[in-house]
C-alpha positions, -999 to +999 in steps of 0.1 A: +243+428+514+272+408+497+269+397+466+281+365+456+274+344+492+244+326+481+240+296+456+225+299+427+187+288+428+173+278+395+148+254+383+157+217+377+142+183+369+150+156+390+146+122+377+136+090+403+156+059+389+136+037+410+102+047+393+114+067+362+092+094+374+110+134+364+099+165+383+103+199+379+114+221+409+138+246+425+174+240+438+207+251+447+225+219+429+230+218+391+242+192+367+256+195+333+230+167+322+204+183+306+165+173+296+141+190+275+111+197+299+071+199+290+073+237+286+099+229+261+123+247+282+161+230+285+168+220+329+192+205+343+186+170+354+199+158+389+194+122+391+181+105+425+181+067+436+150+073+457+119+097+462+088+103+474+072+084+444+093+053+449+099+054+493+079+027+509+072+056+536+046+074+509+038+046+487+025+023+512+045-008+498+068-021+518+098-046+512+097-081+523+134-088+537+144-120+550+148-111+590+148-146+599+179-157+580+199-126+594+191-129+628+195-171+627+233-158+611+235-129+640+230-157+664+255-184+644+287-156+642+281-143+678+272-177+696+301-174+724+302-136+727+302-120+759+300-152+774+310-160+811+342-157+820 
């Protein structure tokens, strides 16, 4: 095999803005951010907008959005759209 063709895969902590929750697994991505870990091991941290602890898919809570407004606005913008010609 050729050496050199894969990524490097090495632990890191990724770190869920949304819920402030940090967990430890294995990827190809790296960051120059670093975080002492529980083991008292130093990671590198990749930070994430969104996970599984902070989705509404695996949490169960769901967002109330205001549909009504955009579709009353859809309706406003569009009004004479593909109208008869």
């Amino acid at each position: 095999m050729k050496s050199n063709t894969h990524p490097k895969y090495e632990a890191v902590v990724f770190n869920d803005l949304a819920s402030g929750v940090k967990f430890l697994t294995k990827s190809t991505v790296s960051s120059k951010k670093t975080i002492e870990w529980e083991d008292g091991n130093t990671y590198p941290v990749i930070d994430v907008e969104i996970s599984s602890e902070s989705h509404p898919f695996y949490t169960g809570k769901q967002r109330i959005m205001d549909s009504a407004g955009r579709v009353e606005r859809f309706n406003a913008r569009f009004k004479g759209f593909g109208g008869k010609k």
